[in-house]
Phi, psi and omega in degrees: 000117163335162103305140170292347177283334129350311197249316131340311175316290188306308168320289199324275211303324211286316217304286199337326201270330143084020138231146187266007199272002207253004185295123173319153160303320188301316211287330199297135198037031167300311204248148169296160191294335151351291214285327197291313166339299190285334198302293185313286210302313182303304215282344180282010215238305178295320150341265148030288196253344177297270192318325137343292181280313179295340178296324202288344218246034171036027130288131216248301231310348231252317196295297175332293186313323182294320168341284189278344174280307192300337169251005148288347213296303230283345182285336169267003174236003160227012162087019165258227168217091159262159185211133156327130189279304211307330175276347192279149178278359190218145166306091193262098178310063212128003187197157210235340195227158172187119173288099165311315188251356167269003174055064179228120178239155194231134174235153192221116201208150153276345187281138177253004208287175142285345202259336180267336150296335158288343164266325181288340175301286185324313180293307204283343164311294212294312197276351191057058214275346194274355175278001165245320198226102157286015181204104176243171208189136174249137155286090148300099160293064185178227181222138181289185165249178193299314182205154173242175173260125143218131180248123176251099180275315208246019201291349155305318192283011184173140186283144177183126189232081173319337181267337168229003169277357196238097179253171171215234259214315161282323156317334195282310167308283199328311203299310204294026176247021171255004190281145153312147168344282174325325209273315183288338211255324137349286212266328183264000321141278178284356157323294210285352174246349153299307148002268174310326187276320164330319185295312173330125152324168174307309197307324210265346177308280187297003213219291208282337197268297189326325185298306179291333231278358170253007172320294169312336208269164152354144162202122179278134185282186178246139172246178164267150155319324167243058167241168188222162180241134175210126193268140196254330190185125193254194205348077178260134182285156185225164217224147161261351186226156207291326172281356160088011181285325184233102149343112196265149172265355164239020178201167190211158176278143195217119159290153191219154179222099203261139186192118171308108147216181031284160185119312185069027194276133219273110181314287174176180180254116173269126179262089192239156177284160147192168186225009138303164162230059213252011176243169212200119164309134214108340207259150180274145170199165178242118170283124160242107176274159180252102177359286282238316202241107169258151164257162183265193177308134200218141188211150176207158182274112186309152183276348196245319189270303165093027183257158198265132162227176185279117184281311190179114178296340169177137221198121181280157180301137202241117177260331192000201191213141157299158191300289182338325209241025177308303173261043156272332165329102153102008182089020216253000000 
């Protein structure tokens, strides 16, 4: 059996390697999932009470910083690809994190009032913000209040829910006793280097998150140029079990038709998870995958055959794009 000071140790020595996929096998389940809990649940508390205090003393800088920690936290911890907007090329008002392609934005604030969630709903209207981001969500660094006022008038043009959309801190908590080994080794990985960059000036803060700053993104695959993907058939239900009994709820199958060319000469058909819905039979794509998101083992009934096959023992989540909608990706 390890020691936990041991198994602290071994983190300490990882920070160093400035990936957590690049962490030795020894470092790896060391510590039970307990410990990774306790790990998670202190240091956002400390947080928390850092940003807090500091807030009252009309220091901001802390809220910046969190930014860009905050959107590796919430992508390992709801599966998404969020990438700070501060760095994006084009300006977004009222919101700091942004999922391109599940079309999800985060605005990240210590303030709980109603008037300030009511002014950024407004600015994000006023800018017309729902037309890159149908779903928006707030983050508190604190504790929300009980309940809000909020007048939404235009709530068709994008989902926003005062009651599940407005998380703080305790929401957060709450969420990491559902993660998995992995999902915890991920979030304690990213502590210890959060940690360490705490010691830092601002400057040197920002010099060092830059090194990092692509653990979590997208990875677009590599092809030959001239092959092209093209989709034959979207929301094929997919299964946990060989019989096709239980059904999964978060993610559905998307056939791919790969074809050589010149020639049109047809390579063969590919089966990937997603849980977005930006694709359409027909659409030309670029498969992208996602860090963030895994499906388990898997089976589905072909749509053509009606025979049950075997899927994937386990498959990151295909977020991809259509070739058309390509440079919306990060805002480029």
């Amino acid at each position: 059996m390890v020691s936990l000071e041991n198994s602290l140790q071994f983190y300490r020595d990882a920070v160093a390697l400035k990936s957590w996929k690049e962490i030795p096998p020894r470092c790896l389940f060391m510590f039970p999932q307990e410990e990774l809990q306790k790990k998670v649940s202190d240091f956002l508390a400390i947080l928390e009470v850092a940003i807090q205090n500091r807030s009252s003393l009309g220091l901001f800088d802390q809220n910046l910083l969190a930014q860009p920690f905050m959107a590796k936290f919430l992508n390992i911890l709801y599966g998404y690809d969020l990438v700070n907007l501060d760095q994006a090329s084009k300006k977004y008002p009222a919101i700091d994190l942004g999922d391109f392609y599940r079309k999800v934005a985060f605005q990240v604030t210590s303030m709980k009032d109603s008037r300030k969630i009511q002014k950024s709903l407004d600015i994000f209207i006023q800018n017309q913000m729902y037309q890159e981001f149908n779903h928006l969500r707030f983050l508190i660094i604190g504790r929300k209040q009980k309940s809000y006022k909020i007048k939404l008038e235009t709530q068709s043009l994008f989902h926003f829910d005062p009651c599940l959309d407005i998380l703080d801190i305790k929401s957060l908590i709450q969420r990491v006793s559902d993660l998995d080994i992995r999902q915890l080794e991920r979030l304690g990985f990213l502590i210890d280097l959060e940690s360490s960059f705490l010691q830092f000036s601002r400057k040197n803060f920002d010099i060092l998150r830059d090194l990092n700053c692509d653990d979590n993104a997208p990875i677009e695959e590599s092809k030959p140029d001239d092959v092209e993907r093209i989709v034959c058939a979207i929301n094929i239900p997919l299964y946990s079990d060989k019989f096709c009994k239980h059904l999964r709820s978060d993610m559905t199958g998307i056939m791919l038709k790969s074809i050589q060319k010149p020639g049109n000469i047809l390579i063969g058909y590919t089966l990937h998870p997603t849980s977005i819905c930006i694709f359409n039979t027909g659409d030309k794509v670029k498969i992208v995958y996602s860090r963030n998101r895994l499906c388990g083992e898997s089976w589905y009934i072909h749509p053509e055959t009606q025979t049950v096959n075997y899927a994937w023992t386990e498959h990151m989540e295909v977020i991809g794009k259509t070739i058309e909608n390509a440079h919306l990706v990060y805002g480029v």
